[in-house]
N, C-alpha and C positions, 0 to 999 in steps of 0.2 A: 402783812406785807402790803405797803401799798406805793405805788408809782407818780408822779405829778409832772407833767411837761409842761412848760407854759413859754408862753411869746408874747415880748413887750415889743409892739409895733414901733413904726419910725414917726407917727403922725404928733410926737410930742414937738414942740418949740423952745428949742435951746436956750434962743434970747429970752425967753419970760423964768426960763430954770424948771421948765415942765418937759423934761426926758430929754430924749435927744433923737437928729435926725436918720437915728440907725434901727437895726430891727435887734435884739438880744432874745436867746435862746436857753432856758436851764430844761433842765432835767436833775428829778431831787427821788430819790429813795427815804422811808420810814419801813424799816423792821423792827417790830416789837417783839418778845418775849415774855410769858408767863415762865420765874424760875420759882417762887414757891404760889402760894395761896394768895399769900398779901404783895408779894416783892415783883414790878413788872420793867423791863428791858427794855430801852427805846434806843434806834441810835438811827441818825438822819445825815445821809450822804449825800451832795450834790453838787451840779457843774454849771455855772453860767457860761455861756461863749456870747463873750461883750465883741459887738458887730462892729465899734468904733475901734478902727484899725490902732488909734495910740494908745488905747487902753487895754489891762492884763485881762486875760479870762478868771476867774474865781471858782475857789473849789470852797464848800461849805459843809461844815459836819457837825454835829453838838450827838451828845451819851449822857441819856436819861436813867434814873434810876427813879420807880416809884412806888414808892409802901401804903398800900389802903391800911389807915389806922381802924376805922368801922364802915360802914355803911352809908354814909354820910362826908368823910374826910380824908382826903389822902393828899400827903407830903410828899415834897417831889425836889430832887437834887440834881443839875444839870452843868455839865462842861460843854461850851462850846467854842466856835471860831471859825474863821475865812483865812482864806492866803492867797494869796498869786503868785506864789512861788517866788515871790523877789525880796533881796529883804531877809532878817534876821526874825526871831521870834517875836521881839518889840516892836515891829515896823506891820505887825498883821494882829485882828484883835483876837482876842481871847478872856474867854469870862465864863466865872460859875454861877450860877443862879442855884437859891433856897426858897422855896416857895410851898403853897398848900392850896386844894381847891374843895371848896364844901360844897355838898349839894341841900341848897334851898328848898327845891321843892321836887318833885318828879321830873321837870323839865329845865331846871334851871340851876347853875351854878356857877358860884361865885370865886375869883383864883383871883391870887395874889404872890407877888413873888420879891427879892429882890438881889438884884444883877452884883457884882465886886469883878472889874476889869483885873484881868492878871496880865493884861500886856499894857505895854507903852502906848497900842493905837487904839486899844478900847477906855471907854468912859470908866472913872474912877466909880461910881457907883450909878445903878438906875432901878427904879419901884416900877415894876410891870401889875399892873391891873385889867379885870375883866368880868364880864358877866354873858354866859352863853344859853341862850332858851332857845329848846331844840320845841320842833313841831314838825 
């Protein structure tokens, strides 16, 4: 289980397209689950309250599924999506991601994924890449 609050300040500049001059608030949940040896649970809940009075607040969630195939590799299958409650199912995104992450070395590994939009307001497709070394 773990918790994330976070605050994006108002000190961005609207006219340049770097934020805006309000303050936004989320609060985001990750519950994971071990259900067998190899298969692990993730499901991520969260609420932004957008401070710009004409804009909706956003609720966020996506449901992980991930199988370690060895020691080294594991596949990972993901639904997710946003809504402001306004609007039909096409009008808020939603998309599944198929991906896998190997580990390079003791510190390091490498994930690759890629996105297929299932609503109207997400991207028809998107390749997520990455590389994480922990110290």
């Amino acid at each position: 289980l773990a918790l994330k609050f976070k605050i994006k300040t108002d000190t961005g500049d609207e006219s340049k397209e770097l934020g805006s001059d309000d303050i936004d608030y989320q609060i985001n949940s990750i519950l994971s689950k071990n259900f067998t040896k190899n298969t692990t649970l993730h499901l991520n809940i969260g609420y932004t309250f957008i401070g710009e009075s004409s804009s909706d607040d956003v609720f966020n969630y996506s449901f992980a599924l991930e199988n370690f195939v060895n020691d080294k590799l594991n596949l990972v299958g993901e639904l997710s999506g946003e809504t402001t409650f306004e609007g039909g199912f096409d009008d808020n995104p939603f998309e599944v991601l198929l991906g896998f992450n190997y580990a390079l070395t003791d510190i390091s590994v490498i994930d690759a994924g890629i996105s297929i939009g299932l609503s109207d307001a997400s991207p028809d497709y998107k390749i997520t890449t990455g590389i994480t070394i922990g110290f």
